[in-house]
Z-matrix of the N, CA and C atoms (Angstrom, degrees):
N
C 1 1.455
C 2 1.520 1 108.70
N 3 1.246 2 122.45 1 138.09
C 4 1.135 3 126.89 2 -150.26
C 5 2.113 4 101.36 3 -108.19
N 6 1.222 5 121.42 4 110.58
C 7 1.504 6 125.43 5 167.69
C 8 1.419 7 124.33 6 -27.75
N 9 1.382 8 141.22 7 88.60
C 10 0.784 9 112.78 8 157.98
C 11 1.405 10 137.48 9 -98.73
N 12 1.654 11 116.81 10 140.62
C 13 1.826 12 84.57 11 178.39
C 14 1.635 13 113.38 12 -108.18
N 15 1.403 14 112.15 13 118.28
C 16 1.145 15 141.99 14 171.55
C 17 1.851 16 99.75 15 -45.62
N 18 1.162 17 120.73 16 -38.51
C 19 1.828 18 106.48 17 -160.84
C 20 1.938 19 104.75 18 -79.08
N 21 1.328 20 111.45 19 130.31
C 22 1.158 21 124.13 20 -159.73
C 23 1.711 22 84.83 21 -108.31
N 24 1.177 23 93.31 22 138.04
C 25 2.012 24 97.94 23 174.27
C 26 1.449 25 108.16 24 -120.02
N 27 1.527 26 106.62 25 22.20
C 28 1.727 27 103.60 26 144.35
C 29 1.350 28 119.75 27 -120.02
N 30 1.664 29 119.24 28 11.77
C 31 1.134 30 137.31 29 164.71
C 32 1.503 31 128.87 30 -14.77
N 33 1.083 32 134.58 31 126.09
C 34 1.451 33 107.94 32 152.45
C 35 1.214 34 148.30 33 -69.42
N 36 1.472 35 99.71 34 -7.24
C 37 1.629 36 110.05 35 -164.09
C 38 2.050 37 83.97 36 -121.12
N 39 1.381 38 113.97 37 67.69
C 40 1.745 39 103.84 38 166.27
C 41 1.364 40 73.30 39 -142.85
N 42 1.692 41 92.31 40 155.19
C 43 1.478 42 105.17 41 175.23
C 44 1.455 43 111.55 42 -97.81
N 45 1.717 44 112.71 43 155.34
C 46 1.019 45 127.90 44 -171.34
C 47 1.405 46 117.17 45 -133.80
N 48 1.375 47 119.99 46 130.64
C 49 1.786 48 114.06 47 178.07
C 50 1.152 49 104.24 48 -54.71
N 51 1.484 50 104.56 49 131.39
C 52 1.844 51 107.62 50 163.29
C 53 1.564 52 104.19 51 -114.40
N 54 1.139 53 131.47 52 -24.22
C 55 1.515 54 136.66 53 178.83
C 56 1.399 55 114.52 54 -138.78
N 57 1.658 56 106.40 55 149.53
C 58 1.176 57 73.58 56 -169.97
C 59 2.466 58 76.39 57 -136.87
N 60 1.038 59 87.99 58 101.40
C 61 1.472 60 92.47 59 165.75
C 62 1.453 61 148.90 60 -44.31
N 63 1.294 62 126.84 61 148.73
C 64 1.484 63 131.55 62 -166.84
C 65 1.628 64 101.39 63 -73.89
N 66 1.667 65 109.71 64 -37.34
C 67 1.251 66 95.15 65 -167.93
C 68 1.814 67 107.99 66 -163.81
N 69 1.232 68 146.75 67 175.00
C 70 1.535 69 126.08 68 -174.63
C 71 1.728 70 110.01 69 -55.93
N 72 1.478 71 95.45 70 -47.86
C 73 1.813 72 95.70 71 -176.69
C 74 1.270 73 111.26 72 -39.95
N 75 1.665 74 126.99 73 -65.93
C 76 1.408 75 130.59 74 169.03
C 77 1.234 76 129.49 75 -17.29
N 78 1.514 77 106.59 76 -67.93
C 79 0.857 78 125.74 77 161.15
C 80 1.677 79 134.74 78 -31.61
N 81 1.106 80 106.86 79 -69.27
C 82 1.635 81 121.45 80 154.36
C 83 1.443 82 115.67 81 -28.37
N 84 1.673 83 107.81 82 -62.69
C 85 1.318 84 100.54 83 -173.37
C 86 1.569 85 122.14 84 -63.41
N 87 1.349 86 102.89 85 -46.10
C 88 1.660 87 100.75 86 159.76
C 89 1.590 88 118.29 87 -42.08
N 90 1.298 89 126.78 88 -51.96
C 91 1.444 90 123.69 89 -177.94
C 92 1.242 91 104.37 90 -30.26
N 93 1.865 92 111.06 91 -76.17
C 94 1.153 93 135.28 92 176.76
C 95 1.668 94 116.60 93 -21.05
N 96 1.152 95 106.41 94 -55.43
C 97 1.385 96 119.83 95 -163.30
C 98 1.600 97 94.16 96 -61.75
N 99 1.357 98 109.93 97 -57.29
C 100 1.760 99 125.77 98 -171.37
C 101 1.795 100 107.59 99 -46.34
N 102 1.210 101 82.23 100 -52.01
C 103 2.041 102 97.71 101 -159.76
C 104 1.619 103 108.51 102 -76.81
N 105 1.706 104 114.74 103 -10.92
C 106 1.107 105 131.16 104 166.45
C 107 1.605 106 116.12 105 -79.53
N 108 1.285 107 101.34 106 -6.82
C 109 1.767 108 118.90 107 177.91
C 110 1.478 109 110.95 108 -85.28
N 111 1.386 110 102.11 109 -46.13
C 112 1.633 111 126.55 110 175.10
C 113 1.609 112 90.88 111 106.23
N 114 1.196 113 109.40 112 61.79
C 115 1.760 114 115.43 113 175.52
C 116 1.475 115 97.23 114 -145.65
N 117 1.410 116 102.34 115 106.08
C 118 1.060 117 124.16 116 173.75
C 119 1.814 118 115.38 117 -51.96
N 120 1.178 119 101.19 118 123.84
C 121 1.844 120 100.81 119 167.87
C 122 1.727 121 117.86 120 -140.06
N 123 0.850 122 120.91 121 -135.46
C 124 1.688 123 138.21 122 -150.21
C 125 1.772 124 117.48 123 144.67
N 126 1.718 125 73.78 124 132.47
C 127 1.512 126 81.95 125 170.63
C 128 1.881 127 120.63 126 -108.72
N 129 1.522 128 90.91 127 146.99
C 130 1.450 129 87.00 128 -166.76
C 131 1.855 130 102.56 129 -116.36
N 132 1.710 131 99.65 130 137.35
C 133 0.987 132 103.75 131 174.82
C 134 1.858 133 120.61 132 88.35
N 135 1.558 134 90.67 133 -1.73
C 136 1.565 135 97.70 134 167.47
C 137 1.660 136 131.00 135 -49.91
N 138 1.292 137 104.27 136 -31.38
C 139 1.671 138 106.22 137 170.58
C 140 1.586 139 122.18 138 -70.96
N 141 1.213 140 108.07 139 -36.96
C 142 1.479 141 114.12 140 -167.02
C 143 1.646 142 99.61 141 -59.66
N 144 1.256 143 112.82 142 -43.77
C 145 1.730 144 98.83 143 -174.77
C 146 1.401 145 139.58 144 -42.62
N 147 1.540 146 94.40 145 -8.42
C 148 1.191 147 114.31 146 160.92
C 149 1.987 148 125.13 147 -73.69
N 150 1.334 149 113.95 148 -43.25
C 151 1.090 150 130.90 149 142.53
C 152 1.544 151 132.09 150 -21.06
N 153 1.625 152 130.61 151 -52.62
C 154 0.732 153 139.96 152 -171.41
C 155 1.215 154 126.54 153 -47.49
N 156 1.396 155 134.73 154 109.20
C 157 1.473 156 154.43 155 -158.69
C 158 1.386 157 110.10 156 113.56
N 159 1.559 158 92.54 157 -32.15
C 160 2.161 159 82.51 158 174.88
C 161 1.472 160 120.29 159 -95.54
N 162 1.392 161 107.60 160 -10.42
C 163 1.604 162 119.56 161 150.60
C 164 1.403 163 131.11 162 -117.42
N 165 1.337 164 123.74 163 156.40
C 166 1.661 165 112.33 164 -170.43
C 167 1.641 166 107.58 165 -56.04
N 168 0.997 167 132.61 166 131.62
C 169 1.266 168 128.56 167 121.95
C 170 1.334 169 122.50 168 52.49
N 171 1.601 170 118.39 169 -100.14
C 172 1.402 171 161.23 170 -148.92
C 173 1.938 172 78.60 171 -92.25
N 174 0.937 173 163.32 172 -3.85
C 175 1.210 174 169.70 173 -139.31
C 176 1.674 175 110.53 174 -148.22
N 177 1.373 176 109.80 175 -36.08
C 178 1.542 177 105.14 176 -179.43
C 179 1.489 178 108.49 177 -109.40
N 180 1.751 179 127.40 178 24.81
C 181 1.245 180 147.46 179 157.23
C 182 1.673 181 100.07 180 -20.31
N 183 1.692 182 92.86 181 124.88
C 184 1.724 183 83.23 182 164.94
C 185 1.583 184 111.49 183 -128.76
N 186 1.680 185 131.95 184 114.90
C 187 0.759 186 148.25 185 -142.26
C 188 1.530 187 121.65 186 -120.64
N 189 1.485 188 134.53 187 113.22
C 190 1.492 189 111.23 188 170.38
C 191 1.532 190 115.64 189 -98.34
N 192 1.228 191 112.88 190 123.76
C 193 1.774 192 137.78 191 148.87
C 194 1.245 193 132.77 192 -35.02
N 195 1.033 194 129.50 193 110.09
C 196 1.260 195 133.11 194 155.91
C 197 1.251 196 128.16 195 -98.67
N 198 1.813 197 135.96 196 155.34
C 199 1.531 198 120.97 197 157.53
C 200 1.381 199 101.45 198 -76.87
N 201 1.458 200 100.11 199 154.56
C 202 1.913 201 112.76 200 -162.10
C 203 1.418 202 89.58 201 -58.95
N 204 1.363 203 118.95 202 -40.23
C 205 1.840 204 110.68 203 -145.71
C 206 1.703 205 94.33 204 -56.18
N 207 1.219 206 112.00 205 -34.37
C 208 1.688 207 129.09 206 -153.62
C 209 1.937 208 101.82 207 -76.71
N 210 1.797 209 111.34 208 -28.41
C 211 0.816 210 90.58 209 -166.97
C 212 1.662 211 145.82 210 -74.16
N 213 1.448 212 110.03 211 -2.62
C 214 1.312 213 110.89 212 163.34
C 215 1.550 214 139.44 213 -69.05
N 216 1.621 215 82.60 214 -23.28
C 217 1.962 216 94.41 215 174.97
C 218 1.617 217 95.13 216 -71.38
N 219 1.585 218 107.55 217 -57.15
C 220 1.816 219 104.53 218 -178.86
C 221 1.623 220 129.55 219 -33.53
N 222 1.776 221 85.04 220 -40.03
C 223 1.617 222 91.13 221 -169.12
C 224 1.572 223 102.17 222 -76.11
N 225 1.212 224 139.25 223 -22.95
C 226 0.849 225 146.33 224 175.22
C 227 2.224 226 120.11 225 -58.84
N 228 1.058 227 88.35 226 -38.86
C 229 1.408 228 112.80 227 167.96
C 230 1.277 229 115.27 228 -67.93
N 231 1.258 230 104.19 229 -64.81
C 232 1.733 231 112.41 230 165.35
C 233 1.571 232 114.48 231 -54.02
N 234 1.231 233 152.51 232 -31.28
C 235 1.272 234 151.52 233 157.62
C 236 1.303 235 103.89 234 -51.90
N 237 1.054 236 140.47 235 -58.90
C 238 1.665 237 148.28 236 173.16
C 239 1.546 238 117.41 237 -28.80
N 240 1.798 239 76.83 238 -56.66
C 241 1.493 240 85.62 239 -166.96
C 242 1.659 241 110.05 240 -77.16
N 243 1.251 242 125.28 241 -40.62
C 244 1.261 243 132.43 242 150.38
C 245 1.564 244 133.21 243 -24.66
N 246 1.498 245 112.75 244 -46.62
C 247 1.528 246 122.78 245 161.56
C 248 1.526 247 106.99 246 -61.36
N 249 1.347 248 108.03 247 -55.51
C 250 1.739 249 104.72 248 179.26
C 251 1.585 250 108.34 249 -59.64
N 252 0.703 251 129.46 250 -43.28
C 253 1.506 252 130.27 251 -160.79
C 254 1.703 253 90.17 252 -77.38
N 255 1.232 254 136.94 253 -64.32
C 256 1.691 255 126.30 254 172.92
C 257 1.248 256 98.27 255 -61.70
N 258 0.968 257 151.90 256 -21.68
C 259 1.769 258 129.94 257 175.71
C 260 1.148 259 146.53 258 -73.59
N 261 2.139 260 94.76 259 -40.29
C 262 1.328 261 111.59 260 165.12
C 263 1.722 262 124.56 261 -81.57
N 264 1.063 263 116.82 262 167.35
C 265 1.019 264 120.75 263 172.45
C 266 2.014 265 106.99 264 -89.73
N 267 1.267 266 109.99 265 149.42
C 268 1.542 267 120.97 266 166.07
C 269 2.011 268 98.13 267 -70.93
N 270 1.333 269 87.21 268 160.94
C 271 1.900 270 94.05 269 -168.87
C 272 1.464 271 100.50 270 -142.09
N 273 1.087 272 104.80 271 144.71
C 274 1.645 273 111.08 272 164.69
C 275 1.315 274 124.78 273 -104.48
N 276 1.173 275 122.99 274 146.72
C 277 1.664 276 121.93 275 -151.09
C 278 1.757 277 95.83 276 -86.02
N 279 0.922 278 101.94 277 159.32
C 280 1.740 279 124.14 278 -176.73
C 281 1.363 280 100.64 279 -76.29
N 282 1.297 281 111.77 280 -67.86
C 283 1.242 282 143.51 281 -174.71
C 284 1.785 283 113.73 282 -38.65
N 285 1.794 284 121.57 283 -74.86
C 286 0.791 285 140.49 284 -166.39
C 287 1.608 286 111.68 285 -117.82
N 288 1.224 287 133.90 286 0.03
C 289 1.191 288 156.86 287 -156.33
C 290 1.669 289 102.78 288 20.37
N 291 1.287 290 102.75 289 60.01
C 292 1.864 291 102.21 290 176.72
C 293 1.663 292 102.65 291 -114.43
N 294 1.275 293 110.80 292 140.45
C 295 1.399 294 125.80 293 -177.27
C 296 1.385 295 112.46 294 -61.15
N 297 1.025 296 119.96 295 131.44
C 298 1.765 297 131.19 296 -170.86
C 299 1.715 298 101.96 297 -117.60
N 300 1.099 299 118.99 298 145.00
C 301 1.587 300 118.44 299 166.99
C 302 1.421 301 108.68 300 -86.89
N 303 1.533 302 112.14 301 148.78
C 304 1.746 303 110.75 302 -177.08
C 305 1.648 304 132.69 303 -58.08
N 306 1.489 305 99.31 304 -3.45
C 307 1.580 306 119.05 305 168.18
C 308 1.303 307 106.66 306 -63.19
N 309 1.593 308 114.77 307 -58.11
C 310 1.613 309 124.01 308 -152.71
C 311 1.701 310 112.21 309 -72.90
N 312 1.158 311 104.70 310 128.20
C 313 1.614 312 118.23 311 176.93
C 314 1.272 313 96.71 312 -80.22
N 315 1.127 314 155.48 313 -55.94
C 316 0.806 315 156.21 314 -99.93
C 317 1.572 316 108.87 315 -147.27
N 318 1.642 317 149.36 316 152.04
C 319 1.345 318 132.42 317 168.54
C 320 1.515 319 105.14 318 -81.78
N 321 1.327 320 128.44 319 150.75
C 322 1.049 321 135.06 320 170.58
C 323 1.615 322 135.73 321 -62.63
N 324 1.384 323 77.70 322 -40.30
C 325 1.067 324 106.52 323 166.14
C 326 1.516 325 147.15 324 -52.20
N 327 1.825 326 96.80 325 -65.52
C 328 1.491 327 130.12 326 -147.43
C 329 1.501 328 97.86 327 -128.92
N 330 1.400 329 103.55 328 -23.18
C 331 1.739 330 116.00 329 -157.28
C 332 1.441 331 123.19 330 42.10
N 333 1.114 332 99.35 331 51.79
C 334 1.690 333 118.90 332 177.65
C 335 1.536 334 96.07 333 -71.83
N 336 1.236 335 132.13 334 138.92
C 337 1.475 336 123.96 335 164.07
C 338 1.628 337 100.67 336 -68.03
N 339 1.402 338 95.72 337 153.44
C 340 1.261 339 98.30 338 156.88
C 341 1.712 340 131.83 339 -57.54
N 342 1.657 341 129.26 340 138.97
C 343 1.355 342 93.58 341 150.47
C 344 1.529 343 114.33 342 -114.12
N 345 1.337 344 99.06 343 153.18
C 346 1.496 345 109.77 344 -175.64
C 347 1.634 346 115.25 345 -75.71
């Protein structure tokens, strides 16, 4: 019986890095942002960050996925989110006085809402 391989790598349905994050939190929030679109993704390489020092670097990459067909609506999301993230300022919570990034509504912490 003869092998075939069925996976096409100009496919529409293979996933492709669309971001590629500072760190898992980042990461996450982008998911969020995506899967709130109804565009399915994945993150790649979320465990290894744990790893880091016992593998290079460039190896414990943490990345979110998209299927290609999806990726222009995604990238589109990701520009958004990108303007907000350089625009706003980071905030410190009222509540618990712990540093929040300018994405987060919410404290991370304490889940204090933000106030604006």
């Amino acid at each position: 019986m003869q092998n075939i391989n069925t996976e096409n790598s100009h496919s529409a349905f293979h996933w492709i890095t669309l971001y590629k994050a500072d760190n898992n939190l980042e990461a996450n929030i982008v998911k969020g942002l995506i899967l709130s679109a109804g565009i399915e993704c994945q993150i790649q390489g979320e465990m290894l960050q744990g790893a880091l020092g016992e593998i290079p670097f460039e190896q414990t990459q943490v990345s979110v996925q998209v299927y290609a067909i999806k990726e222009r609506h995604a990238r589109e999301i990701l520009v958004n989110y990108q303007q907000v993230k350089q625009s706003a300022p980071d905030w410190v919570c009222p509540n618990c006085n712990e540093h929040n990034g300018s994405t987060f509504d919410f404290c991370w912490s304490c889940e204090t809402l933000k106030n604006d």
